[in-house]
TIPAKE-47916 format. One record per residue (C-alpha): residue number from 0; chain; x, y, z. Coordinates in steps of 0.05 Angstrom, whole numbers, plus 5000, padded with zeros to 4 digits. Layout:
BEGIN
R_NUM_A_X_Y_Z
...
END
This chain:
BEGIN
R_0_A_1449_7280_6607
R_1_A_1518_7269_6637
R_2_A_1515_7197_6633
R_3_A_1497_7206_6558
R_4_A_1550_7251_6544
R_5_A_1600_7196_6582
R_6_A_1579_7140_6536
R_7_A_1577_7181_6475
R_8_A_1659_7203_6492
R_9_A_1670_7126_6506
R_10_A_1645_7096_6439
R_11_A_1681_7166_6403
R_12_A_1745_7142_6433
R_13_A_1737_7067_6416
R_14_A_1719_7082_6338
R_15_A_1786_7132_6345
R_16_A_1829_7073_6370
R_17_A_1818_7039_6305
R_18_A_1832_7089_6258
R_19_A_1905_7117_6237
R_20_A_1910_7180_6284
R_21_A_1911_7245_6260
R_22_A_1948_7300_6297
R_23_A_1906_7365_6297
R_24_A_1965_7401_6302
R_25_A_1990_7385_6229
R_26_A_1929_7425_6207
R_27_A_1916_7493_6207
R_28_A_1852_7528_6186
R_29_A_1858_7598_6154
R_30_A_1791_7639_6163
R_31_A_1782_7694_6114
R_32_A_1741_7765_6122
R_33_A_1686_7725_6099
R_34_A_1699_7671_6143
R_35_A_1713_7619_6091
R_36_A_1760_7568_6118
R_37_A_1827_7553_6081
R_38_A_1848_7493_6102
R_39_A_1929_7470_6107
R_40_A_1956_7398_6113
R_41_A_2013_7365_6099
R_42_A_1963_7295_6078
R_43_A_1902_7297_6037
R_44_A_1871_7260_6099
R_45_A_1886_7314_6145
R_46_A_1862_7369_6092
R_47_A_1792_7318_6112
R_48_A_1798_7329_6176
R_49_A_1806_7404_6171
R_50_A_1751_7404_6132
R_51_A_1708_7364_6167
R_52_A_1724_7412_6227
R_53_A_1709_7476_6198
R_54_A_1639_7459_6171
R_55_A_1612_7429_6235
R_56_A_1641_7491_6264
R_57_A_1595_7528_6212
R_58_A_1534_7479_6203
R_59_A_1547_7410_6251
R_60_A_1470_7405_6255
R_61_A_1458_7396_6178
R_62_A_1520_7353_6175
R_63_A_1481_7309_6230
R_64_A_1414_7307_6193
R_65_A_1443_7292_6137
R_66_A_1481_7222_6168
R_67_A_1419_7215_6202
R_68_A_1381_7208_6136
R_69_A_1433_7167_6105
R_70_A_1431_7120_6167
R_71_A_1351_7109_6165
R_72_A_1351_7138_6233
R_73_A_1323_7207_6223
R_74_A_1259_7190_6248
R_75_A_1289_7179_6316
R_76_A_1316_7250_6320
R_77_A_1247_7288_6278
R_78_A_1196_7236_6290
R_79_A_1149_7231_6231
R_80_A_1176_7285_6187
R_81_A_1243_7240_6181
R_82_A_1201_7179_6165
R_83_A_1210_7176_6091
R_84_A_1282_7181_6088
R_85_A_1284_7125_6136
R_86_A_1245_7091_6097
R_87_A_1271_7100_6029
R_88_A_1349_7087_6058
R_89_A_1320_7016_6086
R_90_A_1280_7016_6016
R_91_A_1342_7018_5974
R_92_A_1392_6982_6023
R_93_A_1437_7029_6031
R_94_A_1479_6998_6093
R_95_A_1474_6921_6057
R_96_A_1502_6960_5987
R_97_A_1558_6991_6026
R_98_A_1585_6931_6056
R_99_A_1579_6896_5992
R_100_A_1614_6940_5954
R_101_A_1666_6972_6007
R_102_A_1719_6936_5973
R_103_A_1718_6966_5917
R_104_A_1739_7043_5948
R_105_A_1815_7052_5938
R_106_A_1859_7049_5998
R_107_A_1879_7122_5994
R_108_A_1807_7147_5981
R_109_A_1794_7105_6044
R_110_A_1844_7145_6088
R_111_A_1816_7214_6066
R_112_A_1749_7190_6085
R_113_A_1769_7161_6157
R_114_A_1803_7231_6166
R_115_A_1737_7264_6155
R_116_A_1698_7209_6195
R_117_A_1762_7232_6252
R_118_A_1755_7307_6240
R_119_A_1674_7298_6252
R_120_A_1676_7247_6312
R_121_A_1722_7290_6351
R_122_A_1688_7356_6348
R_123_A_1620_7316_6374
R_124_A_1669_7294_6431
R_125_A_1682_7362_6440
R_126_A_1618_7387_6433
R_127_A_1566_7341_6456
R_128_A_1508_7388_6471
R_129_A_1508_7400_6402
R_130_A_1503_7328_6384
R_131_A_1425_7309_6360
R_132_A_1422_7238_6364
R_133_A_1479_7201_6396
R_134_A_1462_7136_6362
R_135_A_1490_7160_6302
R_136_A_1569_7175_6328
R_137_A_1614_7153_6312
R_138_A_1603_7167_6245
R_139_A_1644_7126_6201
R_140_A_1671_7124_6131
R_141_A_1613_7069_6117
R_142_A_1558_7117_6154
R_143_A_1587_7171_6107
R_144_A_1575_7133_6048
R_145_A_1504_7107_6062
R_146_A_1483_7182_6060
R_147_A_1518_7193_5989
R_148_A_1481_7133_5966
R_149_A_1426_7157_5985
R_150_A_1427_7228_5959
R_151_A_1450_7201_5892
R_152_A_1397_7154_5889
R_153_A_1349_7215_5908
R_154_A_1386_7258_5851
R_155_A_1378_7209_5796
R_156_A_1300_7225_5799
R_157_A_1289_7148_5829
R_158_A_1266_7177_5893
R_159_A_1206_7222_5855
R_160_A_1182_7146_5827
R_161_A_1183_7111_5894
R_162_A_1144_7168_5922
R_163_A_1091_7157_5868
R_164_A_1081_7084_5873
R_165_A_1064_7100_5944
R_166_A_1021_7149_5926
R_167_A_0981_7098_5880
R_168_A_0999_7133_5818
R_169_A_1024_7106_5752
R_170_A_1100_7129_5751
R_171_A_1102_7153_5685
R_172_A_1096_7197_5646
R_173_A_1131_7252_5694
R_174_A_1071_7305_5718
R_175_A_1092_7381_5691
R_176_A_1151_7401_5735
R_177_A_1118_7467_5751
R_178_A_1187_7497_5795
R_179_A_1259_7481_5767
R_180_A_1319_7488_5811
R_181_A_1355_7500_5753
R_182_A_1435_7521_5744
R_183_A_1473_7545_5696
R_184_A_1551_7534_5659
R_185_A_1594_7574_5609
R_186_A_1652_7570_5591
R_187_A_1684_7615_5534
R_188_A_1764_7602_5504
R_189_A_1805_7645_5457
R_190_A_1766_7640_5402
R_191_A_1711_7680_5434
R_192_A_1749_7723_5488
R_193_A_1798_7755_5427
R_194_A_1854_7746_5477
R_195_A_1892_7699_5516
R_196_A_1832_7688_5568
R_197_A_1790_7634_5588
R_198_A_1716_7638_5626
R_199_A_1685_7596_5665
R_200_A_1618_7609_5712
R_201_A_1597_7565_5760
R_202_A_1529_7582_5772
R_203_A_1487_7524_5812
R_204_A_1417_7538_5836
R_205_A_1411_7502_5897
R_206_A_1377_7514_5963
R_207_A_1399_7560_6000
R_208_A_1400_7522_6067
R_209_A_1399_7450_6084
R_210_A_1447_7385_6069
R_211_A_1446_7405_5986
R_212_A_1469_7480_6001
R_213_A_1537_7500_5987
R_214_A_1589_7508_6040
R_215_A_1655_7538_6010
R_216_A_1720_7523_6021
R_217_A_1799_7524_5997
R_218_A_1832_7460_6011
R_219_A_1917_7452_6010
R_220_A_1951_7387_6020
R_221_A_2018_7374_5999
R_222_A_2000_7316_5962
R_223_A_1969_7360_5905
R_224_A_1904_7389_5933
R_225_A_1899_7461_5922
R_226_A_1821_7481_5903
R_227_A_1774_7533_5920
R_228_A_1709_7516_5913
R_229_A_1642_7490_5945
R_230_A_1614_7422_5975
R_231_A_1552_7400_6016
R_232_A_1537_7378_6079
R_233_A_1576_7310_6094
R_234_A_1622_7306_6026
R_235_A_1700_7288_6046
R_236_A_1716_7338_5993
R_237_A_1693_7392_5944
R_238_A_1641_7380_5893
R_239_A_1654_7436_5842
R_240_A_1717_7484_5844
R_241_A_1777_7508_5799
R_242_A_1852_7499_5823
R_243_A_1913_7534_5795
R_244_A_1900_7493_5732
R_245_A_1833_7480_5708
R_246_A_1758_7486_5748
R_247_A_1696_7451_5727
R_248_A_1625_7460_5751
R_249_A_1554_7408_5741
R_250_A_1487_7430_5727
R_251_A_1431_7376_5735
R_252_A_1410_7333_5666
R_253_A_1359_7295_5655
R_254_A_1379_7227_5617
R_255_A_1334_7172_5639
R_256_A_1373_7151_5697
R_257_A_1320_7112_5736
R_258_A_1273_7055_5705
R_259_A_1197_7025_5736
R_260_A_1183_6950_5727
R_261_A_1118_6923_5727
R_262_A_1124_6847_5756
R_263_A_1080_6793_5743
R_264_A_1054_6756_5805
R_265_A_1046_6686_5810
R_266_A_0979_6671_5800
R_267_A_0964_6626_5865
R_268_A_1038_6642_5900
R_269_A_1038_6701_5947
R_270_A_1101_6737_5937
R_271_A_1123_6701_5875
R_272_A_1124_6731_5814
R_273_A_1140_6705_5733
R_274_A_1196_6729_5688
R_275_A_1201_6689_5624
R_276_A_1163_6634_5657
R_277_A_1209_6627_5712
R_278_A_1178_6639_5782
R_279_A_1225_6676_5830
R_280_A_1194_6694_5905
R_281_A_1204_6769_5937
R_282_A_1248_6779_5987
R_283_A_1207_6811_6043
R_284_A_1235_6856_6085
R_285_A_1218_6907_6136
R_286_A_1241_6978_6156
R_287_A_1247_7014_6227
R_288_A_1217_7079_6229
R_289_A_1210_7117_6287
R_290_A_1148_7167_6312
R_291_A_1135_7209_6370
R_292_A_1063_7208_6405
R_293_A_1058_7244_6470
R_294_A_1132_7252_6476
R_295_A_1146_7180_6477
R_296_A_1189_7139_6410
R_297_A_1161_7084_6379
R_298_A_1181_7039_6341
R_299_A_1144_7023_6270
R_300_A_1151_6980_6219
R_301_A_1141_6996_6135
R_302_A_1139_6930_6090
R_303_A_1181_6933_6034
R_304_A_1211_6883_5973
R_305_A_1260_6857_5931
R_306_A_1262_6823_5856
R_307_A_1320_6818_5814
R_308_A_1298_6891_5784
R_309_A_1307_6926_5847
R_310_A_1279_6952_5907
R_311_A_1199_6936_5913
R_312_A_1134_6969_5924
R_313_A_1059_6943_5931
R_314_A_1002_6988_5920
R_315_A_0928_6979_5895
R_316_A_0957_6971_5813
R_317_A_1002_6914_5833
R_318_A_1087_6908_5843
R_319_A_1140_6955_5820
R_320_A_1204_6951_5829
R_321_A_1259_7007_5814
R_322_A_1321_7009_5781
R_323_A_1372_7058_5769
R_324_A_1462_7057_5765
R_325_A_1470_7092_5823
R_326_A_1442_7026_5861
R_327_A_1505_6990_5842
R_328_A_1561_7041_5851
R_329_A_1578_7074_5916
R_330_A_1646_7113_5876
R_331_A_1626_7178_5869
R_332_A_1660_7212_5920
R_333_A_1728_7187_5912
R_334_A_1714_7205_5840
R_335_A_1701_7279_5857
R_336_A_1758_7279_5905
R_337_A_1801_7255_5851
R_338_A_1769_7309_5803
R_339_A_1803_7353_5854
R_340_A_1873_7332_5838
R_341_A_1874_7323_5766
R_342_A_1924_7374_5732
R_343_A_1906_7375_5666
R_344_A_1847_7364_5614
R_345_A_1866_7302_5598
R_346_A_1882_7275_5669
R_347_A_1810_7306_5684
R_348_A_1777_7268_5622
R_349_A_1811_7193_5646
R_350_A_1780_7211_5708
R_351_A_1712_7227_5676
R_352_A_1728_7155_5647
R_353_A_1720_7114_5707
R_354_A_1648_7129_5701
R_355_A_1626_7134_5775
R_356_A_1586_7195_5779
R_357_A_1511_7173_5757
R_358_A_1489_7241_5739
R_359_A_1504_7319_5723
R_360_A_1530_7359_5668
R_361_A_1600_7383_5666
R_362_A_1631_7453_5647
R_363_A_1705_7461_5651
R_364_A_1761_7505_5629
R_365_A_1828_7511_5642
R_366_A_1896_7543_5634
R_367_A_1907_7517_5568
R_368_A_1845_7558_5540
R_369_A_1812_7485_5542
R_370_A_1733_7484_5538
R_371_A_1693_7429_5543
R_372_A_1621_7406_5555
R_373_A_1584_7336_5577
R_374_A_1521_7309_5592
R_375_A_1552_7259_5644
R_376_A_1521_7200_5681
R_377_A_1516_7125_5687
R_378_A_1471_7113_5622
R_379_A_1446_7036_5621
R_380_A_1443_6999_5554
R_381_A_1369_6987_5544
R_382_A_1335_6937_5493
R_383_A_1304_6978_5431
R_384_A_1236_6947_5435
R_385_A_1215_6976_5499
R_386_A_1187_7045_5513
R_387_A_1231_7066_5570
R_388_A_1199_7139_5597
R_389_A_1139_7091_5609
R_390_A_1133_7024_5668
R_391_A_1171_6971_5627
R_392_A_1154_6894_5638
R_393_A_1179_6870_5696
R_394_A_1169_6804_5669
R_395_A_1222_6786_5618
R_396_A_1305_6795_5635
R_397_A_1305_6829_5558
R_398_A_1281_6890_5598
R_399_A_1345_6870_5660
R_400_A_1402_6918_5644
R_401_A_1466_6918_5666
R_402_A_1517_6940_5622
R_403_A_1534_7018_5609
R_404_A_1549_7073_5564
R_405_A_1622_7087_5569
R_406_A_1641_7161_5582
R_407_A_1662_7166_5505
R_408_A_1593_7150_5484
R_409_A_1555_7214_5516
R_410_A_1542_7279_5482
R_411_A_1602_7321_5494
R_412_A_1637_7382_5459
R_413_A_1699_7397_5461
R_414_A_1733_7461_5439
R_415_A_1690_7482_5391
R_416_A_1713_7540_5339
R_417_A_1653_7575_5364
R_418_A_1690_7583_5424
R_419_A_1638_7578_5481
R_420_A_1598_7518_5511
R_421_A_1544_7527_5549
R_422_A_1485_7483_5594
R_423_A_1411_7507_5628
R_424_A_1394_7450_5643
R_425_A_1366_7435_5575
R_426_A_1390_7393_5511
R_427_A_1459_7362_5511
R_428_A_1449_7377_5427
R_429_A_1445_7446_5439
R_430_A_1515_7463_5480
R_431_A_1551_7508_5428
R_432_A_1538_7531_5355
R_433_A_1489_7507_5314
R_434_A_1541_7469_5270
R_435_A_1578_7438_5320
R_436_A_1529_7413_5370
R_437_A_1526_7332_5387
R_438_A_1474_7299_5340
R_439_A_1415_7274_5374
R_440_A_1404_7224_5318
R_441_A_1474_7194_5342
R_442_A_1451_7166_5399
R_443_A_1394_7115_5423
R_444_A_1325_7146_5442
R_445_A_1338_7101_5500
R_446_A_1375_7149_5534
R_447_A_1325_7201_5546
R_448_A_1368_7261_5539
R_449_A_1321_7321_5536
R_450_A_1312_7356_5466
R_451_A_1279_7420_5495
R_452_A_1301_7489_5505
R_453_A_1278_7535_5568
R_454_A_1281_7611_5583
R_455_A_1351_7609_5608
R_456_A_1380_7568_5549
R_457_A_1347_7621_5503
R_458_A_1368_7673_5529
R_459_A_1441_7649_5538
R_460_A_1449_7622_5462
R_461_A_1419_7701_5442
R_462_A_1467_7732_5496
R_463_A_1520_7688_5476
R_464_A_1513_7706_5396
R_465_A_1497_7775_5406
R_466_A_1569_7789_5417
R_467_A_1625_7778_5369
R_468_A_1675_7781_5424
R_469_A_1659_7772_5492
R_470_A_1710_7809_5547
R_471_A_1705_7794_5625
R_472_A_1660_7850_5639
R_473_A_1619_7820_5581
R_474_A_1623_7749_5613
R_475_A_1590_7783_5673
R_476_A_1535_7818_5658
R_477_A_1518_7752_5610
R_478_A_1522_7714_5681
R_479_A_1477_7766_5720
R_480_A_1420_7775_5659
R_481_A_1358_7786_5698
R_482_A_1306_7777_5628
R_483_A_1258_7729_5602
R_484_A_1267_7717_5531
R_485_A_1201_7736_5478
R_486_A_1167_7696_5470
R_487_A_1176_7652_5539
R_488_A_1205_7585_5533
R_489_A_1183_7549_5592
R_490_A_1192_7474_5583
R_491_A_1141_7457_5634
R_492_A_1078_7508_5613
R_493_A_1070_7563_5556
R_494_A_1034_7627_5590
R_495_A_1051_7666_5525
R_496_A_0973_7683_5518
R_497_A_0986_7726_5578
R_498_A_1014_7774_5525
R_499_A_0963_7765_5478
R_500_A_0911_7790_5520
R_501_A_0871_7850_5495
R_502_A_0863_7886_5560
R_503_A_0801_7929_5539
R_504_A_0761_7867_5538
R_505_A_0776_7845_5609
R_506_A_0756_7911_5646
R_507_A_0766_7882_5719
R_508_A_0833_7865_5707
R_509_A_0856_7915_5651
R_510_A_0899_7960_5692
R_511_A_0940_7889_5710
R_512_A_0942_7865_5643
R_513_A_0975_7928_5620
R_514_A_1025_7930_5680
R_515_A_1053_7860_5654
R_516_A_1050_7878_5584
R_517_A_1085_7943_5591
R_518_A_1142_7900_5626
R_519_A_1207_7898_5596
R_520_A_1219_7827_5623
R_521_A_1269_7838_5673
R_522_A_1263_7815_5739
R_523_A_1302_7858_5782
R_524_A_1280_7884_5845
R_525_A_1242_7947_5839
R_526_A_1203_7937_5776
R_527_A_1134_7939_5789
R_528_A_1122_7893_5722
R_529_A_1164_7839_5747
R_530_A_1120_7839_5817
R_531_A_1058_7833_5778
R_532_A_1081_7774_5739
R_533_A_1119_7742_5798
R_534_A_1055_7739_5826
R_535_A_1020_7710_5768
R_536_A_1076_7661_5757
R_537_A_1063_7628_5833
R_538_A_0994_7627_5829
R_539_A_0978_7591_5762
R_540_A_1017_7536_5791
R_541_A_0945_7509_5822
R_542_A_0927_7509_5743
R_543_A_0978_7464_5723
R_544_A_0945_7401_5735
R_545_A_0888_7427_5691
R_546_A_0921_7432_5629
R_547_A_0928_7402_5563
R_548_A_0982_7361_5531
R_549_A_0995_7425_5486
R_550_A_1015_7451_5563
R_551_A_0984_7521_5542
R_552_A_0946_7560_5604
R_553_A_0886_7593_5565
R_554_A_0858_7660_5563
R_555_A_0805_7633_5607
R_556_A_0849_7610_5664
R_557_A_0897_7672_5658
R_558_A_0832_7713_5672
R_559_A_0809_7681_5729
R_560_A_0880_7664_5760
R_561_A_0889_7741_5752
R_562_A_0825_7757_5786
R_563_A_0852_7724_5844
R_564_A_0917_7750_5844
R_565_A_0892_7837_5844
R_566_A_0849_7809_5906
R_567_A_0911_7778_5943
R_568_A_0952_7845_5926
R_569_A_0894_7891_5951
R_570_A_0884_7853_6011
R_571_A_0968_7846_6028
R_572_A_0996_7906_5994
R_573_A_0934_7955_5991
R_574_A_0960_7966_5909
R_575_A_0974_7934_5849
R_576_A_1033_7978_5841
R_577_A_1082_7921_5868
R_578_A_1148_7925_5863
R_579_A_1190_7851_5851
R_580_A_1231_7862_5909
R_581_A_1171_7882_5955
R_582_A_1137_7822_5942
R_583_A_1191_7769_5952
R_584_A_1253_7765_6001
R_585_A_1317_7741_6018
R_586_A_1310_7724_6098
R_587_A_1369_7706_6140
R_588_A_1352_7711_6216
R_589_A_1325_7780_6230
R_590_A_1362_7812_6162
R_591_A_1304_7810_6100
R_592_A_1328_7852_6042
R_593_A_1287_7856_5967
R_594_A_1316_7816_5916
R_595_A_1327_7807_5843
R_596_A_1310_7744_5806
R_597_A_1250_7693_5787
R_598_A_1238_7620_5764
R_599_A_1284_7609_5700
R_600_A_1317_7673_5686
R_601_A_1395_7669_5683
R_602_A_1386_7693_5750
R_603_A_1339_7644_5773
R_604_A_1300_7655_5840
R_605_A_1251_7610_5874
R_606_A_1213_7624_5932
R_607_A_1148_7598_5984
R_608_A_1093_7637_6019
R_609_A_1123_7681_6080
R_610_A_1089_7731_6105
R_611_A_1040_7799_6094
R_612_A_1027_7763_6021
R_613_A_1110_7758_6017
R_614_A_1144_7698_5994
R_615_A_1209_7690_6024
R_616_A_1274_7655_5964
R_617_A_1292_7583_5987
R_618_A_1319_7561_5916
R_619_A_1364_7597_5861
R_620_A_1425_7635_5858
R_621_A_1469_7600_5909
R_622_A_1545_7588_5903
R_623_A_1576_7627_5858
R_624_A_1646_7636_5830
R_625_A_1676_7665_5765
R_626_A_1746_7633_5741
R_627_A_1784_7669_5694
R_628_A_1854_7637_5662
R_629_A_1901_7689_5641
R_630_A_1966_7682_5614
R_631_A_1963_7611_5645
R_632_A_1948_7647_5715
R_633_A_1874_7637_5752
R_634_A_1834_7689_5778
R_635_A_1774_7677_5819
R_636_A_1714_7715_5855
R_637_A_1656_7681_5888
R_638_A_1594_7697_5930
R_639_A_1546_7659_5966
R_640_A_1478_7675_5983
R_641_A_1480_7688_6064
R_642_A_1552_7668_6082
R_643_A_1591_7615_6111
R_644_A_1564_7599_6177
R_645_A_1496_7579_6211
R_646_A_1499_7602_6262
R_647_A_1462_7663_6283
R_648_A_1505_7690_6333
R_649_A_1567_7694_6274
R_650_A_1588_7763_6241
R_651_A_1588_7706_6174
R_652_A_1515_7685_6186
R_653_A_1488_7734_6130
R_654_A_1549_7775_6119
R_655_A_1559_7770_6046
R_656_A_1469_7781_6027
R_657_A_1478_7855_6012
R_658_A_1537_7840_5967
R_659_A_1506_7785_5935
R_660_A_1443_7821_5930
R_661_A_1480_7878_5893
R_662_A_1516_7826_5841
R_663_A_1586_7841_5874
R_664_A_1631_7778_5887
R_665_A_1702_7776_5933
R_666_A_1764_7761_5908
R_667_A_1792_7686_5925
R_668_A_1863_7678_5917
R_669_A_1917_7614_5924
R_670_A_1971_7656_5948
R_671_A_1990_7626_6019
R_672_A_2031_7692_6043
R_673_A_1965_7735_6022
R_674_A_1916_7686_6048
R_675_A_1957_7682_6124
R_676_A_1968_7763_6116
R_677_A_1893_7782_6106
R_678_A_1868_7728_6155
R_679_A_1819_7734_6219
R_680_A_1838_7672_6249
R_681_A_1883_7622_6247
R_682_A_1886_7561_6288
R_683_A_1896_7483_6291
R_684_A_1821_7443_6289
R_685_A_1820_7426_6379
END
């Protein structure tokens, strides 16, 4: 173990040589009550470091796994279970793409990058028992980027096809997406406040742990950095955020981002295959996984391709190949760190410009009582002819994109008279009033932006309109709505027959059909209603696959799913009389508390099987923070669902669950003197 730790100092030290040193001491990290790190430098690379710091103090073993992943050695650390992730990093050639296109970074991007590279290498130095896999340090600015590409990549819905061409199954169409992650944006101006205030909620449903959960964070530089917001696992700088100025927040759309190519193989060639006559050979390659059998690594191997579409795939149909933007871009970071300097809508907008962010909505606001709205991403140019949601030719370069939307070309809304814009994770066309919405008809089908509504778009639009003005305390309770809407609008499966049920004709099951009928829709904690359906909601999921185009579960199937479901509560809870927040949990460590929420309310909650017939929330209601602009000053509150560290030996491990469980936030603040006056710590990152 020594000798490791020796070498792994060694090679730490040699990557350090090459890099311009940063001095710790420049850099001073402000924890909070909460234990939220603000983070002082006089350099936007030292800010980098600080942050870099901080989290790994928090969470250095999701930090790891995510590199790991990112570096198609993940395997080497879990064996098996990091398999595909090695694989699909090798699959999409993350390390070649990053080389390629390394260039391309700006120099100043570059040297915030190194400093978080710095800030990370030197806390494994100084903490090497903590380090998982030492083949991964030092962890540089290339390493770093190979895990964005391949998060990205995952994000833009590519990594959902690759998994079915393995799995023998036609691509497309998509199967029912029974579980949305959901997240929600609103933003309202002047026109709708009455007053000189501006609203803005960032509201992301995320998972609660792992390298896609929120860490948050306030980073100062004197080159112009001055944000409050949240990042994940890895990221050089924060995702989503406001600053003194302006704040913006994503939600996840769903353009079609990724495309599935059918090749034609050579009839008598092995490996060759035909577009427009020409015959082009595969590039065979192979990818290094690792497994564990008996406590010893080995090494295997997983054969993979390449055509001019993209990365390749046998299986018992034929090829495929895969192709989406984020394959040829590896900007998105410096774009986001960039995002976190602009001063101004319009310095914010040329940013937008440089189109390097493949995917996700944007809401933003500012101190200018500026609102805008837009389904974002890296949106190819496809040929008319071809139906794109389904495998497209691989066979013809008519169906080889490479040329882009520009950012001026996507649904967007900007300051509408209505005075609010607002995103669920549904249409782009349906963002603000009726009248001033983007016209679907005035852009390509191509694109695949979605046309449909769900729950928490319906109920947001009637929240939204139900007010004529809407105050802060207004803005709030919109943001914490716990209801379904009548009748339900899930995109993905209509149980509204669950309603229409005549109980008296279903005597084994009356007394539970009335319970959920008799429900008043919201899903908060100690309704027994909202238990019942929770219940019903999770286990019609095994149903899904069952169902008709018209995605309607019949009276048929509700009866028998909820046969089964007034067994599983007699046999776990010795009732039907089941309260929401006795059924499912929010669990940090030894502290489990009932909780609010369910799949696609405002509020949104998602959870898997625990324990005593629990379920236990891994998905929902994450990071949030409420920005309001007043008089041209910001104002800020936030909450996160456990609390800033991961460790369970921190007072910050699940500090801030009862608060969040109770809808209360925590003021955040810019103001330096207040910020060192209230502070728990302070100290230099050594």
């Amino acid at each position: 173990m020594k000798k490791q730790i020796l070498v792994l100092v060694i090679l730490l030290l040699f990557i350090n040589s090459n890099y311009s040193q940063i001095n710790p001491g420049n850099i001073e990290i402000v924890r909070d009550n909460y234990g939220v790190p603000h983070i002082y430098g006089k350099t936007d690379a030292e800010v980098a470091y600080g942050l870099a710091w901080a989290h790994s103090e928090d969470d250095f073993k999701t930090i790891q796994q995510a590199y790991l992943a990112g570096n198609g050695i993940l395997s080497k650390y879990l064996g098996i279970k990091g398999a595909p992730a090695d694989f699909l990093t090798q699959l999409i050639e993350s390390k070649e793409t990053v080389d390629k296109l390394y260039s391309t970074l700006s120099s100043d991007f570059i040297k915030v990058a190194e400093g978080y590279a710095q800030g990370i290498n030197k806390y494994a130095e100084l903490h090497p028992r903590e380090v998982l896999e030492k083949t991964l340090f030092p962890v540089t600015v290339k390493k770093m980027l190979r895990y964005s590409f391949l998060q990205l990549f995952i994000s833009n819905e590519a990594g959902n096809l690759v998994s079915s061409i393995v799995s023998n199954k036609v691509p497309r169409p998509n199967p029912i997406k029974a579980e949305m992650n959901g997240s929600n944006a609103f933003a309202f101006n002047s026109n709708k406040t009455g007053k000189n205030e501006t609203y803005l909620a960032i509201n992301t449903h995320q998972p609660l742990d792992g390298p896609t959960s929120w860490y948050e964070a306030h980073l100062v530089s004197e080159e112009g950095t001055n944000i409050i917001g949240a990042t994940f696992a890895g990221a050089p700088t924060l995702l989503i955020g406001a600053t003194e100025n302006l704040a913006w927040t994503h939600t996840v759309n769903y353009p079609d981002k990724a495309d599935v190519f059918e090749l034609e193989m050579h009839p008598t060639k092995k490996w060759h295959y035909l577009v427009d006559g020409k015959t082009y050979k595969l590039e065979k390659k192979q990818a290094k996984l690792f497994v564990k059998f008996l406590g010893i690594k080995l090494k295997v191997n997983r054969k993979y391709f390449t055509s001019i579409y993209g990365p390749t795939l046998k299986n018992k149909s034929g090829f495929y190949s895969i192709r989406t933007p984020s394959l040829f871009n590896i900007k998105s970071l410096e774009q986001w760190w960039r995002m976190n300097k602009a001063k101004s809508f319009t310095e914010f907008y040329n940013i937008l410009k440089k189109n390097n962010l493949p995917g996700y909505n944007i809401g933003y606001a500012d101190k200018n009582d500026t609102i805008f709205y837009i389904s974002n991403g890296i949106i190819p140019k496809r040929n008319n002819n071809y139906d794109w949601r389904k495998v497209v030719p691989g066979n013809t370069k008519k169906t080889l994109w490479n040329n882009y939307y520009k950012t001026e070309d996507l649904p967007q809304v900007l300051n509408p008279k209505s005075g609010y814009i607002y995103n669920a994770n549904h249409s782009p066309f349906k963002s603000t009033s009726k009248d001033e919405n983007p016209l679907a008809e005035n852009f390509s089908k191509n694109m695949g932006y979605e046309l449909y509504d769900n729950n928490r778009s319906t109920r947001l639009y009637d929240l939204i309109n139900s007010y004529d003005k809407i105050d802060y305390q207004d803005f709030k309770n919109i943001k914490y709505d716990r209801t379904l809407p009548t009748p339900l609008n899930y995109n993905y499966v209509n149980v509204n027959e669950l309603f229409e049920m005549n109980s008296n004709d279903y005597p084994e099951i009356s007394d539970l059909i009335q319970i959920i009928q008799n429900w008043d829709r919201e899903a908060n904690a100690e309704s027994f209603g909202a238990g019942a359906y929770a219940m019903v909601y999770y286990n019609l999921g095994k149903y899904y696959p069952k169902l008709k185009e018209d995605k309607i579960v019949s009276k048929e199937m509700l009866e028998e799913c909820l046969k089964e479901v007034k067994l599983k509560m007699i046999e776990s809870f010795g009732t039907i009389n089941i309260r929401l927040g006795d059924y499912q949990k929010l669990v940090r460590g030894n502290k489990e508390i009932s909780i609010f929420g369910m799949p696609d309310v405002i509020t949104a909650m998602r959870g898997v099987d625990y324990k005593d017939g629990k379920i236990k929330i891994t998905h929902g209601e994450s990071y949030i923070e409420l920005v309001k602009f007043v008089d041209g000053k910001v104002e800020i509150e936030s909450v996160i669902s456990y609390g800033s560290s991961d460790h369970e030996d921190s007072p910050h491990y699940n500090d801030q669950m009862e608060m969040y469980s109770k809808f209360e936030t925590k003021k955040m603040t810019f103001n330096k003197e207040e910020i060192y006056k209230n502070s728990k710590k302070i100290y230099n990152p050594k």
